[in-house]
C-alpha positions as CSV (number, residue, x, y, z in Angstrom):
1,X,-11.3,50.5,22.8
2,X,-14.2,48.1,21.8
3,X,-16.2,51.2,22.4
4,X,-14.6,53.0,19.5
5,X,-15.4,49.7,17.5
6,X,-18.6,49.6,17.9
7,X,-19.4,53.4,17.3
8,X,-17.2,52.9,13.6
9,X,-19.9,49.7,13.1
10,X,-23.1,51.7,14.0
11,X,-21.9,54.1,11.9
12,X,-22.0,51.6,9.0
13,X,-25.1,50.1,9.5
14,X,-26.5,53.5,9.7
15,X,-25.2,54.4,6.1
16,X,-25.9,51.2,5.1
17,X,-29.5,50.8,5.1
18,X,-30.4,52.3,1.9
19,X,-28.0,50.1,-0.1
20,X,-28.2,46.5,1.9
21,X,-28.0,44.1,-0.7
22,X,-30.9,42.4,-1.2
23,X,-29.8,39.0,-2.2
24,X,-27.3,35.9,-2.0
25,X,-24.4,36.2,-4.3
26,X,-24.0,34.1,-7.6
27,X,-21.2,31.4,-7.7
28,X,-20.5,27.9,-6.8
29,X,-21.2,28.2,-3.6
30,X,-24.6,30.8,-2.0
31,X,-23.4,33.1,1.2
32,X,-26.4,33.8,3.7
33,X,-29.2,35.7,2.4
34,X,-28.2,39.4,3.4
35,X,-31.4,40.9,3.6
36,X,-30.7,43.2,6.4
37,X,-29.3,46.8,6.8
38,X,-25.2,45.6,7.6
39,X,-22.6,47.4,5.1
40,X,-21.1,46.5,1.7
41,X,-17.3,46.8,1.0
42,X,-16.5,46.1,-2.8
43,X,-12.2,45.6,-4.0
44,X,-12.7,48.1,-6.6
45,X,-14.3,51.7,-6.7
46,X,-18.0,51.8,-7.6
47,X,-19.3,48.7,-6.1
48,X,-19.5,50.7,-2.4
49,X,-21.8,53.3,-1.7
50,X,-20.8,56.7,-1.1
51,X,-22.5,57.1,2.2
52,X,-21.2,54.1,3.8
53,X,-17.7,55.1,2.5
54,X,-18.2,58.5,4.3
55,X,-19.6,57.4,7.1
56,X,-16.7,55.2,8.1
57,X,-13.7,57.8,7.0
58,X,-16.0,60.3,9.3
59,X,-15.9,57.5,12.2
60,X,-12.3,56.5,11.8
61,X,-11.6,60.0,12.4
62,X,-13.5,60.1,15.4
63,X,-12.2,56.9,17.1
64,X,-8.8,58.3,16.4
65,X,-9.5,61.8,17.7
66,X,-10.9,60.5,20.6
67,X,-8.1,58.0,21.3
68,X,-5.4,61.0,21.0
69,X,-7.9,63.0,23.7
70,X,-7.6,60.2,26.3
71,X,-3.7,59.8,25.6
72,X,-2.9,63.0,26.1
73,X,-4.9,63.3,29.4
74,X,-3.1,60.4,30.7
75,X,-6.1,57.8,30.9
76,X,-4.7,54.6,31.5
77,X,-3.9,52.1,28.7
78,X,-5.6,48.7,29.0
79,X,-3.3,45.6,28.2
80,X,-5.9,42.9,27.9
81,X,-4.5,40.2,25.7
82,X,-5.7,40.4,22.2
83,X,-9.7,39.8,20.6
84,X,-9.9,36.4,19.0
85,X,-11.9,36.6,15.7
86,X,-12.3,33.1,14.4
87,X,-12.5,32.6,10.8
88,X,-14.4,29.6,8.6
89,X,-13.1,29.3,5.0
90,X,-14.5,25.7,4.7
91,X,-16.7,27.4,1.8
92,X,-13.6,28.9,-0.2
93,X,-11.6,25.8,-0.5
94,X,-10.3,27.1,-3.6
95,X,-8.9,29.9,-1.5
96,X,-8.0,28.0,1.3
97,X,-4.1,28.4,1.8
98,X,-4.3,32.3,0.5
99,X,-7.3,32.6,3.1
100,X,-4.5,31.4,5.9
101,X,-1.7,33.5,4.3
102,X,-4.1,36.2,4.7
103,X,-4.8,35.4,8.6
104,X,-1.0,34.8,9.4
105,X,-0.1,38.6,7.7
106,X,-2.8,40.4,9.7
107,X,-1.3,38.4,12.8
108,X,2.4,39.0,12.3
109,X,1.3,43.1,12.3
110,X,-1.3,43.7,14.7
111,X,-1.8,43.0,18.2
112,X,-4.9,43.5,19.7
113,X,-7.1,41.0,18.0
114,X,-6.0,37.7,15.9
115,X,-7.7,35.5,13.6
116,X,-8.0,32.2,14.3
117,X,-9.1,29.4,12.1
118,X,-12.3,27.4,13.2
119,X,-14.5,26.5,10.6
120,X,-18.2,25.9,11.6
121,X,-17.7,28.3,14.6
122,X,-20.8,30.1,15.2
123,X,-20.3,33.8,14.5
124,X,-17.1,32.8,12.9
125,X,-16.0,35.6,9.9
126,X,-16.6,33.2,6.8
127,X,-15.1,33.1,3.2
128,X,-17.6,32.1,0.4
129,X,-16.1,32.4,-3.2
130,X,-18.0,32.3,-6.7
131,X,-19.2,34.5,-9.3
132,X,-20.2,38.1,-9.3
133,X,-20.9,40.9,-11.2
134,X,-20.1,43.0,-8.3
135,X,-16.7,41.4,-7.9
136,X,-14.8,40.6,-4.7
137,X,-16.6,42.6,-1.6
138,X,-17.1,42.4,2.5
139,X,-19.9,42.5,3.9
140,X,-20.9,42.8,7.8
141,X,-20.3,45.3,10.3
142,X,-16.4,46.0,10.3
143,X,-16.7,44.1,13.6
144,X,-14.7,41.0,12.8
145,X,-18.2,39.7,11.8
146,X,-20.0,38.8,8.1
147,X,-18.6,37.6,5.3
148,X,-16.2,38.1,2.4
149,X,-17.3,36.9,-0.5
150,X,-14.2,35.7,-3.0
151,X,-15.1,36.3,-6.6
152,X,-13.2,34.4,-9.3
153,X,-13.1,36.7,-12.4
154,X,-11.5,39.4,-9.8
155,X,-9.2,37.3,-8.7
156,X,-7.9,36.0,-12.1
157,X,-6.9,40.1,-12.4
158,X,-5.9,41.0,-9.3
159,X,-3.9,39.7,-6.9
160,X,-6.0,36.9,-4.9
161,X,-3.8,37.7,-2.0
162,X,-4.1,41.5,-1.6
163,X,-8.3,40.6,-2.3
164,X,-8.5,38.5,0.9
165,X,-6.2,40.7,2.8
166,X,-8.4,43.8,1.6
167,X,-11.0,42.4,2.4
168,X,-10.5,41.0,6.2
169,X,-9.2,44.5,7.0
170,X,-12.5,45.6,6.1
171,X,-13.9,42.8,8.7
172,X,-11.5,44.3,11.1
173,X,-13.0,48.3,10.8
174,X,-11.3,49.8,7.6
175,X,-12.4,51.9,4.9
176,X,-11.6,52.0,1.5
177,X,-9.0,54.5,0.4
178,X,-9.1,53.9,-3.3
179,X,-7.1,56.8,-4.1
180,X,-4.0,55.8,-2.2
181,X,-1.1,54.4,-3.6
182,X,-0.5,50.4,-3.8
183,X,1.6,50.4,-0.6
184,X,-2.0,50.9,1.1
185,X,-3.6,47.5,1.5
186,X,-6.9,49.8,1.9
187,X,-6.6,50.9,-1.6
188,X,-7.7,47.9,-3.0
189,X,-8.4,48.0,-6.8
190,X,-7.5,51.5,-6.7
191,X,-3.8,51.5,-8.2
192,X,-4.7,48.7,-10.6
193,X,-3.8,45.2,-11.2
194,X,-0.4,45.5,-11.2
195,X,-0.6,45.9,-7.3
196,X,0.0,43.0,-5.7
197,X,1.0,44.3,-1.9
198,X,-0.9,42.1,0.4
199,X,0.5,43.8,3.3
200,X,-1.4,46.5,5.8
201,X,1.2,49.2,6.3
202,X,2.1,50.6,9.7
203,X,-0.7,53.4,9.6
204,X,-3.1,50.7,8.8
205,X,-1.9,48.4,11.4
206,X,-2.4,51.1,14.3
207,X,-5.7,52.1,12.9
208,X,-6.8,48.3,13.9
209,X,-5.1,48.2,16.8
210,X,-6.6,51.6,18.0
211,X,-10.2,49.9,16.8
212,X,-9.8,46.7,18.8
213,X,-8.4,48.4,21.9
């Protein structure tokens, strides 16, 4: 339910506010100034803070709990068609066709929201890429909102693919789970760079679905 969304997003911005980042990232090209209380999501362990890690594990767990309560009293299902997150990656071009890829997996295996290219969309989840010290990270709500930010030192070790596809699931209400294995697209950085599955497995796939209801 968007409901169930939204409480997994105030939960983040909750946890957040102590560790906002306080400025644009380095690189070729500068993402908005982020001087407000939204969440950061880094690829690879370290970069995200604990509490906002914690808080959305605890809110995942929620959502799902709750979802399994109304299920098993019989509430009725809605079958809206799907939510429609547009996406701008006119400021990645050098990530351009991976950035699609990256749309058309997250398509193929979910069903209540898609992402559709529209670049200069207001609102629109946008790409940036460039340099960072703090890597490859997301950073908005979880609300199909924000930014990712591409960084190219990461992505000359990992898999570019997996980053991007990491990353949007994060846009789409994920938490890390660096401690899973590699066929976990929420691990991240977690198993190493020899991980290249750019995939969300079916666990991962409800999870969203369940979020976007």
């Amino acid at each position: 339910m968007a409901r169930l969304r939204r409480s997994l997003a105030a939960a983040l911005v909750t946890a957040a506010g102590a560790a906002a980042l306080t400025s644009a990232p380095t690189g070729a090209v500068a993402a908005p100034d982020h001087g407000d209380s939204r969440g950061v999501a880094a690829y690879t362990k370290g970069s995200l803070d604990p509490k906002i890690q914690a808080a959305l594990g605890k809110q995942l767990a929620e959502a799902k709990k709750e979802v399994a309560r109304e299920d098993a009293s019989g509430a009725k299902q809605s079958r809206a068609a799907a939510y429609v997150v547009y996406y701008d990656d006119s400021q990645a071009p050098s990530f351009d066709a991976l950035i699609d890829q990256n749309a058309a997996i997250w398509n193929s295996r979910v069903s209540n929201v898609q992402l559709v290219e529209r670049d200069g969309a207001a609102g629109a989840l946008k790409y940036y890429e460039g340099n960072d010290s703090r890597g490859s990270y997301y950073y908005g709500s979880g609300n199909g909102d924000g930014y990712v930010f591409m960084d190219y030192s990461q992505a000359n070790t990992y898999a570019p693919l997996r980053i991007v596809t990491h990353e949007t699931g994060h846009a789409l209400g994920l938490p890390d789970r660096y401690t899973q294995p590699c066929s976990k697209l929420m691990s991240g950085g977690g198993p190493g760079p020899s991980c290249t599955n750019p995939y969300p497995d079916s666990v991962e796939a409800s999870e969203v679905n369940t979020l976007w209801r």
